[in-house]
MARPAPA-536945 format. One record per residue (C-alpha): residue in three letters; x, y, z; residue number from 1. Coordinates in Angstrom, 3 decimals. Example, Ala and Ser with C-alpha at 12.3 -4.5 7.8 and 13.67 -1.06 7.14 Angstrom:
! residues 2
<pt r="ALA" x="12.300" y="-4.500" z="7.800" k="1"/>
<pt r="SER" x="13.670" y="-1.060" z="7.140" k="2"/>
This chain:
! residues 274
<pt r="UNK" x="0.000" y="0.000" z="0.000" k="1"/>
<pt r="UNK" x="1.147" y="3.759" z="-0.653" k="2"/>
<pt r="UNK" x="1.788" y="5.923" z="2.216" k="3"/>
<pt r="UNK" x="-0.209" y="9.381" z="1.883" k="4"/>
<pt r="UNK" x="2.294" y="11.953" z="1.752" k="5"/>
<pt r="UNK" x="3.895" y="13.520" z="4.675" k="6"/>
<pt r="UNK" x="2.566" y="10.878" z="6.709" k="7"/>
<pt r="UNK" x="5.703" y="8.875" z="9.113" k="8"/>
<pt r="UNK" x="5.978" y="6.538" z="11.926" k="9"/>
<pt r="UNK" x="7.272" y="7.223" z="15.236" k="10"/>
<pt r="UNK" x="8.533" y="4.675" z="17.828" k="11"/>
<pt r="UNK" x="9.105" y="5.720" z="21.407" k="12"/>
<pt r="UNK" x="11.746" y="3.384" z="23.937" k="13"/>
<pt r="UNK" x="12.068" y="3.954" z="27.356" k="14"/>
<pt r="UNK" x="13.147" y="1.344" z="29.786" k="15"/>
<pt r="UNK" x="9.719" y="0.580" z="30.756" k="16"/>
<pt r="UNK" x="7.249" y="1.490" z="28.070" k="17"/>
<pt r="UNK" x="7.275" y="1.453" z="24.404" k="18"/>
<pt r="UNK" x="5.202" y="3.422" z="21.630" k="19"/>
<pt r="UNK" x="3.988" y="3.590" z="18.080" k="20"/>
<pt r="UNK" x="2.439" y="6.962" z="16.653" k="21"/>
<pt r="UNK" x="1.667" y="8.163" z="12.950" k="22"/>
<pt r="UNK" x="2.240" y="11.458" z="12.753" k="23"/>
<pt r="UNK" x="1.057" y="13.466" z="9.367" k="24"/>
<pt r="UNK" x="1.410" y="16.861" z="7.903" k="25"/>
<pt r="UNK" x="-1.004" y="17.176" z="5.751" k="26"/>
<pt r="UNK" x="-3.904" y="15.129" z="7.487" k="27"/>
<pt r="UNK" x="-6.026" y="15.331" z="10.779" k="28"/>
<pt r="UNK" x="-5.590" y="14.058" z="13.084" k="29"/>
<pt r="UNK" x="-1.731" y="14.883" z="13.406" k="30"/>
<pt r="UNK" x="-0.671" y="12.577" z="15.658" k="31"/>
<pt r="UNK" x="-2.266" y="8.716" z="16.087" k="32"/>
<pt r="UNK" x="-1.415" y="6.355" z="18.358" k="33"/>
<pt r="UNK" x="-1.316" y="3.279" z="17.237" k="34"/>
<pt r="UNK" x="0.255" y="0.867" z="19.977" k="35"/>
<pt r="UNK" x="1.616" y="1.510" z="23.664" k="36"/>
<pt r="UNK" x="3.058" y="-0.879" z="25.867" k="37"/>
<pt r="UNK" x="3.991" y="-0.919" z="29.384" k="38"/>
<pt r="UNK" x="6.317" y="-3.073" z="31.106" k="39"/>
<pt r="UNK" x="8.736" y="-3.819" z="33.899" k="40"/>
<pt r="UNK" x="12.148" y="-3.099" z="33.446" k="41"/>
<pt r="UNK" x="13.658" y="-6.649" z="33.704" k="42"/>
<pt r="UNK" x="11.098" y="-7.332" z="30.608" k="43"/>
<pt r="UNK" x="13.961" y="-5.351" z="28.370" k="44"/>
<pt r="UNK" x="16.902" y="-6.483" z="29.850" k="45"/>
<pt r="UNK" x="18.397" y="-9.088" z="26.922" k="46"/>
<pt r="UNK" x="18.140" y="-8.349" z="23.507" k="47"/>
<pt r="UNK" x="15.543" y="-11.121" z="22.786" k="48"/>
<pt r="UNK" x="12.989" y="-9.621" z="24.987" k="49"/>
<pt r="UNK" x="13.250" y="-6.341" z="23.876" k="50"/>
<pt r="UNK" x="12.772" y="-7.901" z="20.188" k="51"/>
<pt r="UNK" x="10.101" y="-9.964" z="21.522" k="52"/>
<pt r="UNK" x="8.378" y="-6.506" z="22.984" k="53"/>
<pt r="UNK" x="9.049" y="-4.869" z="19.559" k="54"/>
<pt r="UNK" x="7.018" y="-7.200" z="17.598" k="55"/>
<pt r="UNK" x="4.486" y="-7.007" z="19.578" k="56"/>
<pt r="UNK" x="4.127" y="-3.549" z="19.597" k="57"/>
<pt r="UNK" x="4.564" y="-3.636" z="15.680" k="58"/>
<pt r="UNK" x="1.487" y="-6.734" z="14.816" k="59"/>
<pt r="UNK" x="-1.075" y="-5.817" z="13.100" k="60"/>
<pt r="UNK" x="0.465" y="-2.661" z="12.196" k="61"/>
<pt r="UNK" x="1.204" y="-1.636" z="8.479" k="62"/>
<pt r="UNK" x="4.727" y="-0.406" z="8.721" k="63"/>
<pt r="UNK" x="6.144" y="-1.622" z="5.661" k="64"/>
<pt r="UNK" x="7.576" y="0.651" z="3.661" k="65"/>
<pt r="UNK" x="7.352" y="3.943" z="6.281" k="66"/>
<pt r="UNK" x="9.858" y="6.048" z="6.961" k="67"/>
<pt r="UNK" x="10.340" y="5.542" z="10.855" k="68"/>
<pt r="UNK" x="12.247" y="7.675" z="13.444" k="69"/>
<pt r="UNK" x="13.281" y="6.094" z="16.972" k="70"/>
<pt r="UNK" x="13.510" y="7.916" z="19.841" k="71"/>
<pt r="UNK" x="15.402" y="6.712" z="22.454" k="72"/>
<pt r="UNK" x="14.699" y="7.840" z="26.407" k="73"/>
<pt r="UNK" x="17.573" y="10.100" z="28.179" k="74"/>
<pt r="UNK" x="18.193" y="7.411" z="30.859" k="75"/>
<pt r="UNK" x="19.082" y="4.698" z="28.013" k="76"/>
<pt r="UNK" x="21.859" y="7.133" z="26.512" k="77"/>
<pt r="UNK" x="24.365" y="8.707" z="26.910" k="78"/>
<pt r="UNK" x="25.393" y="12.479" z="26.280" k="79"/>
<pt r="UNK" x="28.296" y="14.537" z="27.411" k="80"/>
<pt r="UNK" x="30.464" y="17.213" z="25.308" k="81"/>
<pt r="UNK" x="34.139" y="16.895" z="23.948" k="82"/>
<pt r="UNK" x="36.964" y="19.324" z="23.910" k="83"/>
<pt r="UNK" x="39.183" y="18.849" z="21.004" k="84"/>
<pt r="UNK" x="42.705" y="18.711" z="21.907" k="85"/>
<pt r="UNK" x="44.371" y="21.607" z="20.688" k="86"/>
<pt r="UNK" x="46.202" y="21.209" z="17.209" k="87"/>
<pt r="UNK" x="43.475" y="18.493" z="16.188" k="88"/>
<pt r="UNK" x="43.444" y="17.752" z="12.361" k="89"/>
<pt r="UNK" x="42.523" y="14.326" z="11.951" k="90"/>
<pt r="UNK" x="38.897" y="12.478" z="12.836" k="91"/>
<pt r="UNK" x="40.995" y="9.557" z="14.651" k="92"/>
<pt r="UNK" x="42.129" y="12.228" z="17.129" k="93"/>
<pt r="UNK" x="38.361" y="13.668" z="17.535" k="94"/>
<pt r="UNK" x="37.144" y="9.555" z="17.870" k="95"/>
<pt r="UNK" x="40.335" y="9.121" z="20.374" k="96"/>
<pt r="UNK" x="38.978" y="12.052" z="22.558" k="97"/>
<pt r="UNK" x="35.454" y="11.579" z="22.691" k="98"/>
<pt r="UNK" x="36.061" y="7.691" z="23.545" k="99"/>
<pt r="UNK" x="38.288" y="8.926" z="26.634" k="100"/>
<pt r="UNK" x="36.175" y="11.650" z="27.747" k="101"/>
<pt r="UNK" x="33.154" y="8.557" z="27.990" k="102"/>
<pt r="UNK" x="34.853" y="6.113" z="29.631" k="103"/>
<pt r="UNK" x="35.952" y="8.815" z="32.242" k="104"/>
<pt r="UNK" x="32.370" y="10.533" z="32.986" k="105"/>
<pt r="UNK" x="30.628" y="6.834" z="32.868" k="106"/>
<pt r="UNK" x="33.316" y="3.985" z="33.232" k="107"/>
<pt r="UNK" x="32.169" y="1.845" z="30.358" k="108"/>
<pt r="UNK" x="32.585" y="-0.621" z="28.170" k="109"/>
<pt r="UNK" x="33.197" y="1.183" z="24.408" k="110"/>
<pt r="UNK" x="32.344" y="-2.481" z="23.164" k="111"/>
<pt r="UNK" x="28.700" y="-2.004" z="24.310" k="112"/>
<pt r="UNK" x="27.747" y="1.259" z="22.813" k="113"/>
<pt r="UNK" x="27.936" y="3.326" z="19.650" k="114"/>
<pt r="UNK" x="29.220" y="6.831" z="19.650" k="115"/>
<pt r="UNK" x="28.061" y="9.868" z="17.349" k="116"/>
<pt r="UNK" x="29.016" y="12.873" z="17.165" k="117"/>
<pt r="UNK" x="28.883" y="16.647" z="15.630" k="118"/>
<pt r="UNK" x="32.693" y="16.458" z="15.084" k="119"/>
<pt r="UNK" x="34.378" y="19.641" z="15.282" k="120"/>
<pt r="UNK" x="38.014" y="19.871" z="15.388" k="121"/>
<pt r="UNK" x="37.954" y="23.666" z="16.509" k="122"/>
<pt r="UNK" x="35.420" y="24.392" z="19.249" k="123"/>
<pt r="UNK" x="33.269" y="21.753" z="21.859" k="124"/>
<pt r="UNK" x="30.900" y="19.132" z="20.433" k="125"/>
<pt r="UNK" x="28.210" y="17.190" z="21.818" k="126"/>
<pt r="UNK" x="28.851" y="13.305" z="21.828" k="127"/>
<pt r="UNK" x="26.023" y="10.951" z="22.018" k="128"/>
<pt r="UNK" x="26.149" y="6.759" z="23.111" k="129"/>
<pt r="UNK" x="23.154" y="4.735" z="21.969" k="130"/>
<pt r="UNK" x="23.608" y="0.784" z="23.119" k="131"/>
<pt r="UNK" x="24.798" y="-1.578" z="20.263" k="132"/>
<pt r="UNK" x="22.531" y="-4.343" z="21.625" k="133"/>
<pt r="UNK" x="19.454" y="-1.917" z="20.990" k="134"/>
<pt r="UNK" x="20.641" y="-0.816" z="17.677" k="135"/>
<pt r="UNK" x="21.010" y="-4.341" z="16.729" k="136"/>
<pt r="UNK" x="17.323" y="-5.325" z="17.228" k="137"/>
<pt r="UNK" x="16.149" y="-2.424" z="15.597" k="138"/>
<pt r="UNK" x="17.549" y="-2.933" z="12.266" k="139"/>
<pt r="UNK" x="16.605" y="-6.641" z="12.547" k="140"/>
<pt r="UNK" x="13.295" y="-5.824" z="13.306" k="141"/>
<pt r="UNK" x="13.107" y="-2.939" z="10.052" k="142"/>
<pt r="UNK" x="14.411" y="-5.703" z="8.059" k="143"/>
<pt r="UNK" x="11.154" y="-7.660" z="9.439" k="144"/>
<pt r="UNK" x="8.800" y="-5.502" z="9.299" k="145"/>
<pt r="UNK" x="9.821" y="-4.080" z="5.856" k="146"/>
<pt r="UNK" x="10.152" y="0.005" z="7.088" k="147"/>
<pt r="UNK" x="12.885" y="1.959" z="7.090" k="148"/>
<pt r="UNK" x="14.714" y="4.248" z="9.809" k="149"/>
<pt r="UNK" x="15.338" y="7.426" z="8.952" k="150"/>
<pt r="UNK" x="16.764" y="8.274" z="12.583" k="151"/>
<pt r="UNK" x="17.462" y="6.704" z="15.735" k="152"/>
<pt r="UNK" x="18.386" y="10.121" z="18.592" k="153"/>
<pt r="UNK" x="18.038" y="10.441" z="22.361" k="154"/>
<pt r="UNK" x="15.269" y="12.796" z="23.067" k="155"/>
<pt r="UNK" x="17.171" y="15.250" z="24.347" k="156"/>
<pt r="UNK" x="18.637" y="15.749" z="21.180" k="157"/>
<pt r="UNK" x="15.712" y="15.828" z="19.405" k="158"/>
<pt r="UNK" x="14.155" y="18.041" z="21.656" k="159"/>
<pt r="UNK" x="17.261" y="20.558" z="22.098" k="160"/>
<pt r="UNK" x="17.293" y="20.375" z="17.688" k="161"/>
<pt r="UNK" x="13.701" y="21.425" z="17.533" k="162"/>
<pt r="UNK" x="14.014" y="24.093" z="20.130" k="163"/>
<pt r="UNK" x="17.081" y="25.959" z="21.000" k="164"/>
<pt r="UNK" x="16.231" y="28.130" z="18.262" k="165"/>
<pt r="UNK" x="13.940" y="29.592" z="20.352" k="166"/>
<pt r="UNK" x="16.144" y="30.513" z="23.746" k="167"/>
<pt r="UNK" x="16.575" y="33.591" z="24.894" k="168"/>
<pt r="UNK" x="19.694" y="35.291" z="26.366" k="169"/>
<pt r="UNK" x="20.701" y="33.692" z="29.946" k="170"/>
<pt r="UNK" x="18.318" y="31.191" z="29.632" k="171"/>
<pt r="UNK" x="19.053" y="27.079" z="30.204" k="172"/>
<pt r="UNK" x="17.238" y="24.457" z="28.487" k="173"/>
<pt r="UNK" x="15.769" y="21.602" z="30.172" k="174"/>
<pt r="UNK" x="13.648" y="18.126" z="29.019" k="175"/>
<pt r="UNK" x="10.905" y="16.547" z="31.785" k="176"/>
<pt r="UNK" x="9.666" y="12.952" z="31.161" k="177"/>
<pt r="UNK" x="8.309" y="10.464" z="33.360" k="178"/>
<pt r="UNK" x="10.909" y="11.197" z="35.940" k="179"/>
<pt r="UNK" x="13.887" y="12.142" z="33.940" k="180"/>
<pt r="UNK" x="15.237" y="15.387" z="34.263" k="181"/>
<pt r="UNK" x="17.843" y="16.245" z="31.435" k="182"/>
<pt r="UNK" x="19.037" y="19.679" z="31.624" k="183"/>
<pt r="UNK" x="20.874" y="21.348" z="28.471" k="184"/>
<pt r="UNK" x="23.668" y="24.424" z="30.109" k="185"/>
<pt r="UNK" x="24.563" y="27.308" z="27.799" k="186"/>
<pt r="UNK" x="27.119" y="29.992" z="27.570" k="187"/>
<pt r="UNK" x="24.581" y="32.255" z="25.771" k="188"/>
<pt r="UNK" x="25.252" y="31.203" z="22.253" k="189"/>
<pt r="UNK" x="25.863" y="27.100" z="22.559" k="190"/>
<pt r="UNK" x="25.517" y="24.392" z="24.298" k="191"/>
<pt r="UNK" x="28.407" y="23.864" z="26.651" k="192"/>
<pt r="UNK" x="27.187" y="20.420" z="28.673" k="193"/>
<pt r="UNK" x="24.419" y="18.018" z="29.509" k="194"/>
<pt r="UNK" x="23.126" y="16.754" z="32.495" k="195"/>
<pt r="UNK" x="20.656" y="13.517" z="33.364" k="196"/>
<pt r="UNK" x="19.082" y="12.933" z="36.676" k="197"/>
<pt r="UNK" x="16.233" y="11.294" z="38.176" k="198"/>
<pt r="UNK" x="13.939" y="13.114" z="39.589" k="199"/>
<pt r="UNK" x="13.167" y="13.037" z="43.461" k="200"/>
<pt r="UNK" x="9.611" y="12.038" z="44.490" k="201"/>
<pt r="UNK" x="8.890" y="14.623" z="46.312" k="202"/>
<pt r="UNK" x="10.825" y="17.324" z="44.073" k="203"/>
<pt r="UNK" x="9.479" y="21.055" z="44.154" k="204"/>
<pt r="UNK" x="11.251" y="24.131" z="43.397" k="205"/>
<pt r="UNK" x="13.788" y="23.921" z="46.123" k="206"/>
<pt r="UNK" x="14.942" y="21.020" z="44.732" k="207"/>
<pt r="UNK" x="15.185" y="22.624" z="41.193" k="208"/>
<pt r="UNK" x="17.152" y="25.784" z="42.711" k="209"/>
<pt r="UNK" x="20.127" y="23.702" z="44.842" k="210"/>
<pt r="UNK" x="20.443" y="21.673" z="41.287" k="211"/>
<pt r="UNK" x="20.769" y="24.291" z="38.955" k="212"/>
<pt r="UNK" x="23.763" y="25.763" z="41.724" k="213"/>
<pt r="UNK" x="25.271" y="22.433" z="42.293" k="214"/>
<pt r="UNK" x="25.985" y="21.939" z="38.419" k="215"/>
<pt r="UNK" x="26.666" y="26.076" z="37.824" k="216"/>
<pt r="UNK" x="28.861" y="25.695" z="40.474" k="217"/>
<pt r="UNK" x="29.903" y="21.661" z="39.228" k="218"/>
<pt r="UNK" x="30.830" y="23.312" z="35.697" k="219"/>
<pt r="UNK" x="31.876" y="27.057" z="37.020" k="220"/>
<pt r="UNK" x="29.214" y="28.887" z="34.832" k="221"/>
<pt r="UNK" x="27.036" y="31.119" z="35.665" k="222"/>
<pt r="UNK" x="23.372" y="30.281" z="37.169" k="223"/>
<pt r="UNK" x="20.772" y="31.018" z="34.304" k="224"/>
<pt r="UNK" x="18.442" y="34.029" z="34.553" k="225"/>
<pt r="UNK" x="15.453" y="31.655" z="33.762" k="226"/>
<pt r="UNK" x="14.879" y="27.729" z="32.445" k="227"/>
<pt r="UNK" x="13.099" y="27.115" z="29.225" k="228"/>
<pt r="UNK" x="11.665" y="23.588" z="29.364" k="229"/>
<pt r="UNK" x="9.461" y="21.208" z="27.413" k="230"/>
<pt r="UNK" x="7.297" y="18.399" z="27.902" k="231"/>
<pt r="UNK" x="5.720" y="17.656" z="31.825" k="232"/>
<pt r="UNK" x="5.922" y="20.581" z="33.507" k="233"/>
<pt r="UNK" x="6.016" y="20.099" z="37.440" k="234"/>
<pt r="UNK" x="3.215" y="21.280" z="38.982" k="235"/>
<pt r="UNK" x="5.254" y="23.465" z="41.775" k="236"/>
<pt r="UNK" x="7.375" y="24.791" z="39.148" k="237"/>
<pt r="UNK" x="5.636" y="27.822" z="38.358" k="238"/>
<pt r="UNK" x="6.981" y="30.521" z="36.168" k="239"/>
<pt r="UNK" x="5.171" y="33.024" z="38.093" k="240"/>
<pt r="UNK" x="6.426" y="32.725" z="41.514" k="241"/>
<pt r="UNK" x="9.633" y="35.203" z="41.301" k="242"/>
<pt r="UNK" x="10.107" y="34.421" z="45.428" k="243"/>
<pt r="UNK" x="11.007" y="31.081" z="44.507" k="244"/>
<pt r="UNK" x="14.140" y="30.686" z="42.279" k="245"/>
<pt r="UNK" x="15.015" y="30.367" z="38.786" k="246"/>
<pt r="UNK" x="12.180" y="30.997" z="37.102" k="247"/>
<pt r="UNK" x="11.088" y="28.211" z="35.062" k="248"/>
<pt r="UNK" x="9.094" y="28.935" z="31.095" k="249"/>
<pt r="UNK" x="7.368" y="26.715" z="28.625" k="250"/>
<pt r="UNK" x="9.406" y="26.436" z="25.385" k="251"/>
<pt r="UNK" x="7.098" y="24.073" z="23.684" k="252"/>
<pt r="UNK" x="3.533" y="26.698" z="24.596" k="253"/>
<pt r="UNK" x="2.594" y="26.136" z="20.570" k="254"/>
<pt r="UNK" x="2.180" y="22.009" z="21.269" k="255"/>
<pt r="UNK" x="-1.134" y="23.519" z="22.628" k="256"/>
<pt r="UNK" x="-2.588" y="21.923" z="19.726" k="257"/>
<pt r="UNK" x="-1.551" y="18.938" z="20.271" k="258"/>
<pt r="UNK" x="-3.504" y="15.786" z="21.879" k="259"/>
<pt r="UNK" x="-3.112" y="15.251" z="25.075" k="260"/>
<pt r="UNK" x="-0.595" y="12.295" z="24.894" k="261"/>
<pt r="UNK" x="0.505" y="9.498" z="27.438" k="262"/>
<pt r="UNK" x="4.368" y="9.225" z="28.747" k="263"/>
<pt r="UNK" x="4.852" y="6.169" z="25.973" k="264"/>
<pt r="UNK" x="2.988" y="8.142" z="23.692" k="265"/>
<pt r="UNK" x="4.768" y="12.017" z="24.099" k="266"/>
<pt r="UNK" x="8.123" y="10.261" z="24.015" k="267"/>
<pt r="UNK" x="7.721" y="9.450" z="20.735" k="268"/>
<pt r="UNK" x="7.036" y="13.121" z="19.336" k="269"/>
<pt r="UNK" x="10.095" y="14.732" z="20.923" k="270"/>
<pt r="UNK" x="11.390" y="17.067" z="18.787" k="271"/>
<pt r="UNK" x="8.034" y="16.972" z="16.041" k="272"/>
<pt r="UNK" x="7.711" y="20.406" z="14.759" k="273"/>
<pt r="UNK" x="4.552" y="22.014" z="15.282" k="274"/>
């Protein structure tokens, strides 16, 4: 069957839930969900569960032949920025760096993960780890299913792609979802480092303040004058209260005509342009 133009697939992985939306722009509605699972954690530990989850969330759906973009939760990644050493002409040196910097900020095997990168021999760059394992049963299961992947990013990324445009002076970036808190620093023109945490349960906006000061202070930049943030909002978090902090502003205010979507569901669309 022929796709209708502009129409694409979506697929959502976090380590407990999994997703499957349509999104089109040319047709209403713009998004559709078409599968959502939820799961415990140990259910994607091996590779032949999670391809086990995969098909199920892919039966009885017509993928073949769509072009399909995977988004990958924060906690399953890995993201931190490179220095170049000074002098650096060659990509070897660039790989060589980026490699070191990882295994000192996480301590991990290079074996188990693959590495990207906006390589830049001249200024910082922003380095990105996806797991082999899960990249392995991905293509397997687009050879399967008969669709093709256009992308496979951490949602930070394409969150921070879709949005950073749209920063203003002094401002920090930051990514909620379902307990994840990834927080993009700037220097007022770029991104200078990334940081993933979970999120307290009982977090508020004194929690929020010491964090932004421990990594300002971590990183020895200056605090932001205000955080721009997309998806969940925290309730507590309001931009309003100018007693209480940083203050904190929706980036992502034009999603207002979007559905309302579940976790599974909105981690999929990270970074759709609206």
């Amino acid at each position: 069957m022929l796709n209708y133009f502009g129409q694409s697939l979506r697929i959502g992985i976090a380590r407990n839930s999994m997703s499957l939306v349509r999104t089109s722009s040319w047709t209403k509605p713009a998004v559709t969900v078409l599968a959502e699972l939820r799961f415990a954690t140990e259910e994607n530990d091996t590779p032949e569960k999670l391809t086990k989850l995969l098909r199920q969330l892919l039966a009885n759906t017509a993928s073949a032949h769509h072009p399909v973009t995977v988004v990958i939760a924060d906690d399953l990644t890995r993201l931190w920025q490179v220095t170049p050493p000074p002098g650096t002409t060659q990509m070897t040196d660039l790989q060589a760096a980026t490699a070191l910097r990882f295994q000192i900020l996480f301590g991990e095997a290079l074996a188990d993960w693959t590495i990207t990168a906006d390589w830049n021999a001249r200024t910082p760059f922003l380095a990105a780890a996806l797991p082999c394992a899960l990249l392995a049963v991905l293509e397997q299961q687009a050879d399967e299913h008969q669709f093709s992947i256009v992308e496979i990013a951490p949602q930070f990324i394409l969150a921070w792609n879709r949005w950073h445009i749209a920063l203003q002076a002094g401002a920090w970036f930051a990514l909620t979802h379902d307990q994840v808190f990834t927080l993009g620093i700037t220097d007022g023109e770029s991104l200078c480092a990334v940081r993933s945490v979970l999120l307290p349960p009982e977090v508020d906006r004194i929690w929020l303040q010491a964090h932004l000061e421990r990594v300002a202070l971590l990183l020895d930049v200056p605090m932001p004058t205000h955080l721009q943030l997309c998806g969940a909002l925290i309730d507590n978090w309001s931009e309003h209260d100018i007693n209480s902090g940083v203050p904190c502003r929706r980036v992502d205010s034009t999603k207002s005509s979007m559905p309302m979507l579940t976790i599974a569901a909105a981690l999929a669309q990270a970074g759709v342009w609206n």
